[in-house]
C-alpha positions as protocol buffer text, in pm:
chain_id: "A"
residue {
  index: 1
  type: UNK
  ca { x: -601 y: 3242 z: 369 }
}
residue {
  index: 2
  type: UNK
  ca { x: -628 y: 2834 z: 379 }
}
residue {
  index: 3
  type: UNK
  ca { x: -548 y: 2658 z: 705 }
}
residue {
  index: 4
  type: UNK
  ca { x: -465 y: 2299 z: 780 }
}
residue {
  index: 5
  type: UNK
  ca { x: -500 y: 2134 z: 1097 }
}
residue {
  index: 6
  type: UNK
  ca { x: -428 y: 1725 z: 1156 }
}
residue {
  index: 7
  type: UNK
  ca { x: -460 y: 1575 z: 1484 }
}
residue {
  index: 8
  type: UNK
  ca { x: -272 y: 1296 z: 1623 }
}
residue {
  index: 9
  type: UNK
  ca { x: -397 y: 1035 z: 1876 }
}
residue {
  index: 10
  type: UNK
  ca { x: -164 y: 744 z: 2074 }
}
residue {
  index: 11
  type: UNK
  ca { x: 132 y: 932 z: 2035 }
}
residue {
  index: 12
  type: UNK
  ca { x: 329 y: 741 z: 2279 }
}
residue {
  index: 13
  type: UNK
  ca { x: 616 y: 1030 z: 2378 }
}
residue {
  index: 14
  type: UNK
  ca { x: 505 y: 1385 z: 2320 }
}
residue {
  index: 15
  type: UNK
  ca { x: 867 y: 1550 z: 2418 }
}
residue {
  index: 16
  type: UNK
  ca { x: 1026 y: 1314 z: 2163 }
}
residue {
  index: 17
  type: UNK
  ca { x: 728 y: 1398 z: 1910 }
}
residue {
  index: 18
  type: UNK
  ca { x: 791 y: 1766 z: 1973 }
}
residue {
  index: 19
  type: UNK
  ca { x: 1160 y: 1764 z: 1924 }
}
residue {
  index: 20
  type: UNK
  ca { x: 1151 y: 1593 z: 1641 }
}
residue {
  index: 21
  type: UNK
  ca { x: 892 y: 1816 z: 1516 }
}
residue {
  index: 22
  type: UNK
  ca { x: 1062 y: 2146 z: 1626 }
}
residue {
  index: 23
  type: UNK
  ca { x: 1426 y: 2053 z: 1471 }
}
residue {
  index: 24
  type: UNK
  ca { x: 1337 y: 1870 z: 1133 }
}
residue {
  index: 25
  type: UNK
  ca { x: 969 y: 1956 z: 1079 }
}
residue {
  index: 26
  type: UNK
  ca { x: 937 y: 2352 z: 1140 }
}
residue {
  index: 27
  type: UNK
  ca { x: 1196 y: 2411 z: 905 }
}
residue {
  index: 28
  type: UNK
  ca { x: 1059 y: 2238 z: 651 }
}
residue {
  index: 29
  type: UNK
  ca { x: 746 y: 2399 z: 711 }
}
residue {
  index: 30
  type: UNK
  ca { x: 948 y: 2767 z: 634 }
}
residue {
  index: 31
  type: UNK
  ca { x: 1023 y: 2655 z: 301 }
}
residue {
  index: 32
  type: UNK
  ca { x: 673 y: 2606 z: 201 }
}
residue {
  index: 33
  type: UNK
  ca { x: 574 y: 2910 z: -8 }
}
residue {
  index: 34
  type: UNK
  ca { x: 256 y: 3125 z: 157 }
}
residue {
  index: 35
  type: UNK
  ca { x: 321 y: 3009 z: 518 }
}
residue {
  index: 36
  type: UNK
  ca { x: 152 y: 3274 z: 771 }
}
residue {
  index: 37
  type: UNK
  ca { x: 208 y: 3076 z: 1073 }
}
residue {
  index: 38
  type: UNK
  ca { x: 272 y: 2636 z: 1212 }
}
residue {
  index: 39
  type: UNK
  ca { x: 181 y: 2533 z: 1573 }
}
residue {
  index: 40
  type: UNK
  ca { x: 278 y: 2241 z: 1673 }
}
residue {
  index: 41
  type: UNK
  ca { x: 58 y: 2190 z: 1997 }
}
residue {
  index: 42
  type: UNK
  ca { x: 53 y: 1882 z: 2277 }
}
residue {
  index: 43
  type: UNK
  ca { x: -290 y: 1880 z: 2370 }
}
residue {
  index: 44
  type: UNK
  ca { x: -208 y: 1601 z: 2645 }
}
residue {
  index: 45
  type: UNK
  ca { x: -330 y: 1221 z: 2673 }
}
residue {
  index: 46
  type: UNK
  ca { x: -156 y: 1140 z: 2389 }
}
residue {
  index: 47
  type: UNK
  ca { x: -313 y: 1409 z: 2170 }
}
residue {
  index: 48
  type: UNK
  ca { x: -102 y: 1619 z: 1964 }
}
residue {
  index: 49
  type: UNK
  ca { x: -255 y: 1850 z: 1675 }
}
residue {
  index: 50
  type: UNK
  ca { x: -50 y: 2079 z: 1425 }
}
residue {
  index: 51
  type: UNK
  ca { x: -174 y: 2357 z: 1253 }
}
residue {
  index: 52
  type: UNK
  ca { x: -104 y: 2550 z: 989 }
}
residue {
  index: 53
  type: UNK
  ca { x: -221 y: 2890 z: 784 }
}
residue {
  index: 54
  type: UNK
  ca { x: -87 y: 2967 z: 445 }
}
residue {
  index: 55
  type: UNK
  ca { x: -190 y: 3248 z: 199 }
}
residue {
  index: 56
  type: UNK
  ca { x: -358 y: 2975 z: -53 }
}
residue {
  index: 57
  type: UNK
  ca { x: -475 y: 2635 z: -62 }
}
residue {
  index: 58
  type: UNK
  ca { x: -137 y: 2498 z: -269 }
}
residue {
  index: 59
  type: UNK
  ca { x: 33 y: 2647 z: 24 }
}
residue {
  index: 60
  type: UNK
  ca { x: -206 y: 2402 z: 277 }
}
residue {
  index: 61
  type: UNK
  ca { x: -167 y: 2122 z: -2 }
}
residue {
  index: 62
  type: UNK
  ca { x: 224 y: 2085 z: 51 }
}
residue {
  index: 63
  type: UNK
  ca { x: 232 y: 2105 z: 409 }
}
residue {
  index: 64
  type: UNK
  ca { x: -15 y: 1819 z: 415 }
}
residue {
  index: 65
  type: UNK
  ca { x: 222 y: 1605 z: 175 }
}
residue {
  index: 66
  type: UNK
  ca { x: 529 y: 1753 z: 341 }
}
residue {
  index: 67
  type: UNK
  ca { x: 385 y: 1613 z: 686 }
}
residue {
  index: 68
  type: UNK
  ca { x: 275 y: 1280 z: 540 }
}
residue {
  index: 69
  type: UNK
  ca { x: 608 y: 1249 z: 441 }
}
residue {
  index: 70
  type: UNK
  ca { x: 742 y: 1333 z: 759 }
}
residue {
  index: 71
  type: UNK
  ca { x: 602 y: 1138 z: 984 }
}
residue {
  index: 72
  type: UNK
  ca { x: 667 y: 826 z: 820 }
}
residue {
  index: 73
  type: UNK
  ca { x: 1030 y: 873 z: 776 }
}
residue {
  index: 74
  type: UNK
  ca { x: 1073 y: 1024 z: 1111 }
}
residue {
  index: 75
  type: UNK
  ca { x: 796 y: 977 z: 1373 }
}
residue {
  index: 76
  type: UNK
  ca { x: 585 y: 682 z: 1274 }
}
residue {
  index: 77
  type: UNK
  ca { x: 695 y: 507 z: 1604 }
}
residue {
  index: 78
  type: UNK
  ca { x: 577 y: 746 z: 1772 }
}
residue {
  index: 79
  type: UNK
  ca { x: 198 y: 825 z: 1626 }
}
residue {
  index: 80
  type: UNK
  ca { x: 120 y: 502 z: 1533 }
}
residue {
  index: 81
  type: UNK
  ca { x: -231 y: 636 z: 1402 }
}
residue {
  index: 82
  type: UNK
  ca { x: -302 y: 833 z: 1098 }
}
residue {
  index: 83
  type: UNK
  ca { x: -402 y: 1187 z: 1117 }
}
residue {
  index: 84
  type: UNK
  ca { x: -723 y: 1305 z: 1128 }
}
residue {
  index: 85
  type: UNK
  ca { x: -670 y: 1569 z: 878 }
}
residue {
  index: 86
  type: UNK
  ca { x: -963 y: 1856 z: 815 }
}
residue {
  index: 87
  type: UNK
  ca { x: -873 y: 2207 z: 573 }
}
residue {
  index: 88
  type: UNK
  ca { x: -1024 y: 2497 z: 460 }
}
residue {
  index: 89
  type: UNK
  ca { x: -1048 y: 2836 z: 376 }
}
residue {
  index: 90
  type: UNK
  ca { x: -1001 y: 3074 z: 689 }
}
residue {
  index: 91
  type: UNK
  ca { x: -1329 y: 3292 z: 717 }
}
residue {
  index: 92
  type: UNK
  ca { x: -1273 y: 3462 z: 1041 }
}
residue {
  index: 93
  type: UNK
  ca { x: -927 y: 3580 z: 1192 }
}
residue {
  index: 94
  type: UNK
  ca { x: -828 y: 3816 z: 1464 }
}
């Protein structure tokens, strides 16, 4: 498995963010081939990290271009800051 996580800081309305997220991101997200699970969590103060496990790293590749394009055509007003974005294979699971 191959897991992406991206972390966004100054977003200035999380329940906005999250809608947005929830009704045009997540199904996106179901359409990429390999996906195991998406989170999409509000870690408060303006902190709001997504992440996602796929079966292979092409299926962690187009969820990170998927999101790119996402954000900027639907929430760059509100996470004005790039994503810190780390991936990787998963090595431990429960």
């Amino acid at each position: 498995m191959y897991a992406a996580v991206r972390r966004y800081e100054g977003v200035s309305d999380s329940a906005e963010a999250a809608r947005l997220v929830n009704e045009g991101f997540v199904p996106l997200m179901r359409q990429v081939p390999g996906l195991v699970a998406y989170y999409w969590i509000d870690a408060g103060d303006g902190v709001m990290v997504s992440t996602s496990v796929f079966q292979d790293q092409a299926g962690a590749e187009d969820s990170t271009s998927r999101a790119a394009d996402f954000v900027r055509d639907n929430l760059a007003p509100l996470l004005p800051n790039p994503p810190q974005v780390m991936a990787g294979e998963v090595v431990a699971s429960a």
